[in-house]
N, CA and C atoms as a LAMMPS dump frame, in Angstrom:
ITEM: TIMESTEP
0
ITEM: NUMBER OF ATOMS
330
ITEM: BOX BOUNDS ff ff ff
-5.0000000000000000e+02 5.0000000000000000e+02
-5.0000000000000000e+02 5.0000000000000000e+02
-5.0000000000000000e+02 5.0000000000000000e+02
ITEM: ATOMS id mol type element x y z
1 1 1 N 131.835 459.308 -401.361
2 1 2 C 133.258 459.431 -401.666
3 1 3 C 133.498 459.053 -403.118
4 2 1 N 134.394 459.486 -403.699
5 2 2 C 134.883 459.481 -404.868
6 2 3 C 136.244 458.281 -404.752
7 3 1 N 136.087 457.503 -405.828
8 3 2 C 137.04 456.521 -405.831
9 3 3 C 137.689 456.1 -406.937
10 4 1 N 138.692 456.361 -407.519
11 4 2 C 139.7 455.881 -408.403
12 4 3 C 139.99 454.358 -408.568
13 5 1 N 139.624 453.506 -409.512
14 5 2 C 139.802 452.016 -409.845
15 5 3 C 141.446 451.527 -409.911
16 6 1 N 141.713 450.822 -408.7
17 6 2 C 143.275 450.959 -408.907
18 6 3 C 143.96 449.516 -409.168
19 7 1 N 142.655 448.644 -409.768
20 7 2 C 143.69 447.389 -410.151
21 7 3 C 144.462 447.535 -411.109
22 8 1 N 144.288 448.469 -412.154
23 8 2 C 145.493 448.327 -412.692
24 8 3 C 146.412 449.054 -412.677
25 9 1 N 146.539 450.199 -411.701
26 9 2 C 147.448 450.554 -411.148
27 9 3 C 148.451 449.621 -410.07
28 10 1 N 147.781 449.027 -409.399
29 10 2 C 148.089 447.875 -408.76
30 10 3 C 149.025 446.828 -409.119
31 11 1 N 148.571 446.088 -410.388
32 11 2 C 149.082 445.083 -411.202
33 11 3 C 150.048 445.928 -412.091
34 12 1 N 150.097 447.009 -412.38
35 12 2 C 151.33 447.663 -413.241
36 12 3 C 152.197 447.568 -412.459
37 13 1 N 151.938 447.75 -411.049
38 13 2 C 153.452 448.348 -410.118
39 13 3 C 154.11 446.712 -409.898
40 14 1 N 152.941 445.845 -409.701
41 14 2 C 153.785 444.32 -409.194
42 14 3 C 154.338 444.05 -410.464
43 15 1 N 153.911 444.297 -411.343
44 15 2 C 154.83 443.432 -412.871
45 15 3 C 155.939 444.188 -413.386
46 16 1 N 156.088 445.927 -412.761
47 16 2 C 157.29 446.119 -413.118
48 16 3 C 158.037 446.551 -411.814
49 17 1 N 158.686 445.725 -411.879
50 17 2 C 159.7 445.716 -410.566
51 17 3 C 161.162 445.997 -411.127
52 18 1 N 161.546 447.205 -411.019
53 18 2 C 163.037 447.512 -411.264
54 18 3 C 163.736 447.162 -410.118
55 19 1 N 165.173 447.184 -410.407
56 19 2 C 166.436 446.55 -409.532
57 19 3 C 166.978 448.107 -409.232
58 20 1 N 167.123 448.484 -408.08
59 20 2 C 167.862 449.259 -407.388
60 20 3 C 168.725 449.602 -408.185
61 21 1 N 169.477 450.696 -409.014
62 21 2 C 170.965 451.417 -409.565
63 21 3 C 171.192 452.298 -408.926
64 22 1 N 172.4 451.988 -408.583
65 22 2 C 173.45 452.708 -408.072
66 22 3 C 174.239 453.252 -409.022
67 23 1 N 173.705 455.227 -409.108
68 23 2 C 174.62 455.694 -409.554
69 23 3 C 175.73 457.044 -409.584
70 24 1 N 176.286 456.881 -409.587
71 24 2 C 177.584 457.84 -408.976
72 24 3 C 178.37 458.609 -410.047
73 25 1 N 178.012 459.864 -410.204
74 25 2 C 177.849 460.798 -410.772
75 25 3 C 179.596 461.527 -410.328
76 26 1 N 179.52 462.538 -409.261
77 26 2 C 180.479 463.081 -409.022
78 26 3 C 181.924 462.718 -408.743
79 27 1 N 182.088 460.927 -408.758
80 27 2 C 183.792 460.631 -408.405
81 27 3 C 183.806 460.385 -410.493
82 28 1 N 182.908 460.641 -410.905
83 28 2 C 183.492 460.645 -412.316
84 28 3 C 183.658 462.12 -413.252
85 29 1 N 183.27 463.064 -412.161
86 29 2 C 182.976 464.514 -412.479
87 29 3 C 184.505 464.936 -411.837
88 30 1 N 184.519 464.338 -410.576
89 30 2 C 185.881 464.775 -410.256
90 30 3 C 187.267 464.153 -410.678
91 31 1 N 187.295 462.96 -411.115
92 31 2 C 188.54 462.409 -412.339
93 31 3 C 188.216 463.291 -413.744
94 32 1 N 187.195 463.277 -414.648
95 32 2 C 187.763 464.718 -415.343
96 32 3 C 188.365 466.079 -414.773
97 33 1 N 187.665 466.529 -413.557
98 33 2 C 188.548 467.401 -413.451
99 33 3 C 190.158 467.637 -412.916
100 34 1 N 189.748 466.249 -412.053
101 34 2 C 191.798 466.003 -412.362
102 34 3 C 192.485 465.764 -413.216
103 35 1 N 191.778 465.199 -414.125
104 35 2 C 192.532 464.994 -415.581
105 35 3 C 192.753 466.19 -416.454
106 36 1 N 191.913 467.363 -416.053
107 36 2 C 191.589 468.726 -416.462
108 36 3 C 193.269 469.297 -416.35
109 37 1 N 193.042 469.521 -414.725
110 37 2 C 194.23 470.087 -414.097
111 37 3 C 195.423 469.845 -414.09
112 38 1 N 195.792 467.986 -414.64
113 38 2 C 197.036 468.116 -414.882
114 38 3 C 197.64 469.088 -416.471
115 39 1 N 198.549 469.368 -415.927
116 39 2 C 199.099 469.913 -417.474
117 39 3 C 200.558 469.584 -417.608
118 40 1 N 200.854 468.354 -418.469
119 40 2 C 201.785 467.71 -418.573
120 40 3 C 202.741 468.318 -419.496
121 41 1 N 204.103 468.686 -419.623
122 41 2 C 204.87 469.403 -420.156
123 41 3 C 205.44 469.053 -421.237
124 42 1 N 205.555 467.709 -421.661
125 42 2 C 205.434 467.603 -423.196
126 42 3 C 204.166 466.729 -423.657
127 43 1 N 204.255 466.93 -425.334
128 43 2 C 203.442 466.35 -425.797
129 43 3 C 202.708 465.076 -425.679
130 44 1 N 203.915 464.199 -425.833
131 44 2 C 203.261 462.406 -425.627
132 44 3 C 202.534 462.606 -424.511
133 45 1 N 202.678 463.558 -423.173
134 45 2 C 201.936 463.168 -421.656
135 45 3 C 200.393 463.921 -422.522
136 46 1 N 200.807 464.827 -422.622
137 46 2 C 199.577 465.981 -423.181
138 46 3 C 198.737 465.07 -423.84
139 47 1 N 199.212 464.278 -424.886
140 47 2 C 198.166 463.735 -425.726
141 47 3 C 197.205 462.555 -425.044
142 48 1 N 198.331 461.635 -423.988
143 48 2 C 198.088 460.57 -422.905
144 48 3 C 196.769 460.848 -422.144
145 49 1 N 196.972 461.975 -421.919
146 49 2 C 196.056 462.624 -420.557
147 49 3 C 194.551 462.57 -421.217
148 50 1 N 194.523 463.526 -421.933
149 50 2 C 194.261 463.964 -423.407
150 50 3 C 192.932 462.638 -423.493
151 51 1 N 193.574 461.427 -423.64
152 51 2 C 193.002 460.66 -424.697
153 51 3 C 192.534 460.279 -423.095
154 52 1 N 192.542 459.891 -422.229
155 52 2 C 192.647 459.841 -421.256
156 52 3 C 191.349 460.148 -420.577
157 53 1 N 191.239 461.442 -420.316
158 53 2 C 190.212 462.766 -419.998
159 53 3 C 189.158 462.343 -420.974
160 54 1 N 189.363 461.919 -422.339
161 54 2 C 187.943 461.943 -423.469
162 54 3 C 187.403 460.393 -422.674
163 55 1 N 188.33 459.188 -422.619
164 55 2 C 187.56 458.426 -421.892
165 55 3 C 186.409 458.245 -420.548
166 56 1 N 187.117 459.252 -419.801
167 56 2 C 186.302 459.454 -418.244
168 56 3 C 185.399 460.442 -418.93
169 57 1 N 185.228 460.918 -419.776
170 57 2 C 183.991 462.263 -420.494
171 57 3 C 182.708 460.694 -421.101
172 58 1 N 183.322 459.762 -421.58
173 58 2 C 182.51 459.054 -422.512
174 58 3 C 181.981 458.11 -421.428
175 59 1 N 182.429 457.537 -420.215
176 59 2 C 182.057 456.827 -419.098
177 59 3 C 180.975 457.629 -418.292
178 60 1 N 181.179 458.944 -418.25
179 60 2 C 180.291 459.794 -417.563
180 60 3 C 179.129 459.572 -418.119
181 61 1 N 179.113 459.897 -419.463
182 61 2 C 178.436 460.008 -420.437
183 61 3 C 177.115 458.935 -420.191
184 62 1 N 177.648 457.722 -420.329
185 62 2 C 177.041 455.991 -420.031
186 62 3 C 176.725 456.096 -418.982
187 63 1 N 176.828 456.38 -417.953
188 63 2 C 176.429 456.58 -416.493
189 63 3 C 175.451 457.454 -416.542
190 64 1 N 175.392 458.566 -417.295
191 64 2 C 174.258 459.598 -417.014
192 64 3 C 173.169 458.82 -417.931
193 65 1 N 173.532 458.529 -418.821
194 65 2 C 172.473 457.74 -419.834
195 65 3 C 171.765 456.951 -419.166
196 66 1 N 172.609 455.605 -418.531
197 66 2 C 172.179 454.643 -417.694
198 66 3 C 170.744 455.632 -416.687
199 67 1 N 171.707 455.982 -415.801
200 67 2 C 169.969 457.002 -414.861
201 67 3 C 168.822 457.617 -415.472
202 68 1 N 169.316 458.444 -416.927
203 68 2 C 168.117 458.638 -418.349
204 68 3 C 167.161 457.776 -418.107
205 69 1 N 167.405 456.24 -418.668
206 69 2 C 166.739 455.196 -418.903
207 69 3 C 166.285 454.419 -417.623
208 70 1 N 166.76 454.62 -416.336
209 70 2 C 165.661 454.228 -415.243
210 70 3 C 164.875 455.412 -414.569
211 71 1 N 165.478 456.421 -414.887
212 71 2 C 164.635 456.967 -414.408
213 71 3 C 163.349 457.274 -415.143
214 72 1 N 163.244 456.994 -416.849
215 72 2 C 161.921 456.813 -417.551
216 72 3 C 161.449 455.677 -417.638
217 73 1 N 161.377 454.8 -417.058
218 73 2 C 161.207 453.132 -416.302
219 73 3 C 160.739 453.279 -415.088
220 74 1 N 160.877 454.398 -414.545
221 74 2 C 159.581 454.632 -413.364
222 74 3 C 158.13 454.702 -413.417
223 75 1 N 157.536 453.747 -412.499
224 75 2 C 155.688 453.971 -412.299
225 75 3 C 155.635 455.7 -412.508
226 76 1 N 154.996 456.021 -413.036
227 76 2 C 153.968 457.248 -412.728
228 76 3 C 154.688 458.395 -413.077
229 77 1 N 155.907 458.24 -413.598
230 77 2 C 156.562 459.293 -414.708
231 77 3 C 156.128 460.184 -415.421
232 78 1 N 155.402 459.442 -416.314
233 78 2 C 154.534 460.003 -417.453
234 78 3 C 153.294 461.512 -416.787
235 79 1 N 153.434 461.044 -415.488
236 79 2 C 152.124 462.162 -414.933
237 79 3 C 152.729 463.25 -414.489
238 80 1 N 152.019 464.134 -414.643
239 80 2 C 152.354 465.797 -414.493
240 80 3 C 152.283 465.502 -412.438
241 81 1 N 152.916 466.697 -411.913
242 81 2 C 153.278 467.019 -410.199
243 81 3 C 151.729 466.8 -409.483
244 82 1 N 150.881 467.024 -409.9
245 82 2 C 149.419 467.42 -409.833
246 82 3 C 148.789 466.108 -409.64
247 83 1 N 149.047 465.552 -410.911
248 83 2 C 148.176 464.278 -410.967
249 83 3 C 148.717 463.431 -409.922
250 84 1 N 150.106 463.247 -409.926
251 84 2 C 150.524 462.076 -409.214
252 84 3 C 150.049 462.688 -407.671
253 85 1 N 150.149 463.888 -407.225
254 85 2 C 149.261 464.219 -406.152
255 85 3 C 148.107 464.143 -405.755
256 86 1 N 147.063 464.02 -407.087
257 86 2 C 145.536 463.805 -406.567
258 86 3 C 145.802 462.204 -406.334
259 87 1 N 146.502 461.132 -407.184
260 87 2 C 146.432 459.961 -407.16
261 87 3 C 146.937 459.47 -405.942
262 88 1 N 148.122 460.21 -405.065
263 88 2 C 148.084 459.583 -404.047
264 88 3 C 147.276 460.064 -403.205
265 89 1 N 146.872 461.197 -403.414
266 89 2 C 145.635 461.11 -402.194
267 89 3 C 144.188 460.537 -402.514
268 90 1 N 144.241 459.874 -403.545
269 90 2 C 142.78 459.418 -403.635
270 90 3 C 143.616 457.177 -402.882
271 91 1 N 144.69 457.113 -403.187
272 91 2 C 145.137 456.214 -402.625
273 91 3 C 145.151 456.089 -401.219
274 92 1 N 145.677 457.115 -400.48
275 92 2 C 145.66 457.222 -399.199
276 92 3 C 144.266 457.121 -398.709
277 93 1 N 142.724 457.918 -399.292
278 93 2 C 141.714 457.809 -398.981
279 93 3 C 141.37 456.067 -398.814
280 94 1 N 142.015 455.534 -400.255
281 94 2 C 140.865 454.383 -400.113
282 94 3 C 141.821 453.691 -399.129
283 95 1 N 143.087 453.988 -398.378
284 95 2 C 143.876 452.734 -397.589
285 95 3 C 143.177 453.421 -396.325
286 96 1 N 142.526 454.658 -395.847
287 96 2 C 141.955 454.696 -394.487
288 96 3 C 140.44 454.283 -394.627
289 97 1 N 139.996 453.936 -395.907
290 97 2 C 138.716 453.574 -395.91
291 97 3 C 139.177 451.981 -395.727
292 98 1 N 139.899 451.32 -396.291
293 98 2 C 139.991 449.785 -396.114
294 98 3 C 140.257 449.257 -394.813
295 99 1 N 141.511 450.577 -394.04
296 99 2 C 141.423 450.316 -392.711
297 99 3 C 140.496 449.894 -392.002
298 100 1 N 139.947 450.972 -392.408
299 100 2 C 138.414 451.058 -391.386
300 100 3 C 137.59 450.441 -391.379
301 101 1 N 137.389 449.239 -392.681
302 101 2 C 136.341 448.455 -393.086
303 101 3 C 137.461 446.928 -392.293
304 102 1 N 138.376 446.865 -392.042
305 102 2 C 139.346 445.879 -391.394
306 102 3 C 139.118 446.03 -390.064
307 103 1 N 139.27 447.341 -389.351
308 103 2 C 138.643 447.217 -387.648
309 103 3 C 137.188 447.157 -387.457
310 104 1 N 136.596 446.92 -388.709
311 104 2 C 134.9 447.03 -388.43
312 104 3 C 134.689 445.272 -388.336
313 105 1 N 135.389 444.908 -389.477
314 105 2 C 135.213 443.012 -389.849
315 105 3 C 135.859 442.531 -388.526
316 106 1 N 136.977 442.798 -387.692
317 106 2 C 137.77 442.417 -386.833
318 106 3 C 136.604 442.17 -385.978
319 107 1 N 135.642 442.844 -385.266
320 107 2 C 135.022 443.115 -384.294
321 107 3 C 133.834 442.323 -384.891
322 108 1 N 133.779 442.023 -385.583
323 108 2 C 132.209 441.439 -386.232
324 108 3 C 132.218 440.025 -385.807
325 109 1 N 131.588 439.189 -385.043
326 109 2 C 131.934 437.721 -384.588
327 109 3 C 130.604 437.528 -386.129
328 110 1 N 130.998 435.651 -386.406
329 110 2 C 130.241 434.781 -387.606
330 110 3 C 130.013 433.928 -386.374
């Protein structure tokens, strides 16, 4: 069998531990577009809205950024669809080979 060295794959994943983000995309997609749709009949509202609408555009903005930057803060990013596929299956190999070396020791009396 062929085997891939995975301590430091191992020790990369325990030392970077990201925090769960929560992020919510469409109730800020849908306040621009209500802010879109009003059309206020004089100016001062027009400009209100206006200045208004550019804020929920610039919040979106920070929110999409924010997911940018964790989502390139992910393990195994950097690898093409392929690789991260041979890697988990050379992972999965060695966790049914360790299995198996665990029900072999189980049964072994000292």
């Amino acid at each position: 069998m062929d085997f891939v060295e995975t301590k430091p794959v191992i020790a990369n994943i325990s030392e970077q531990k990201l925090q769960p983000v929560e992020i919510e995309i469409l109730p800020g997609v849908y306040d621009i577009i209500r802010s879109i749709e009003k059309d206020p009949i004089d100016n001062t509202a027009k400009q209100k809205e206006s200045a208004e609408c550019s804020q929920k555009v610039l919040e979106l903005q920070r929110t999409l950024e924010a997911a940018r930057n964790t989502i390139r803060k992910l393990h195994g990013i950097e690898y093409s669809k392929e690789e991260q596929l041979r890697r988990l299956d050379s992972l999965r190999k060695q966790l049914a080979l360790k299995q198996q070396l665990i029900k072999k020791y189980k049964n072994v009396q000292f």
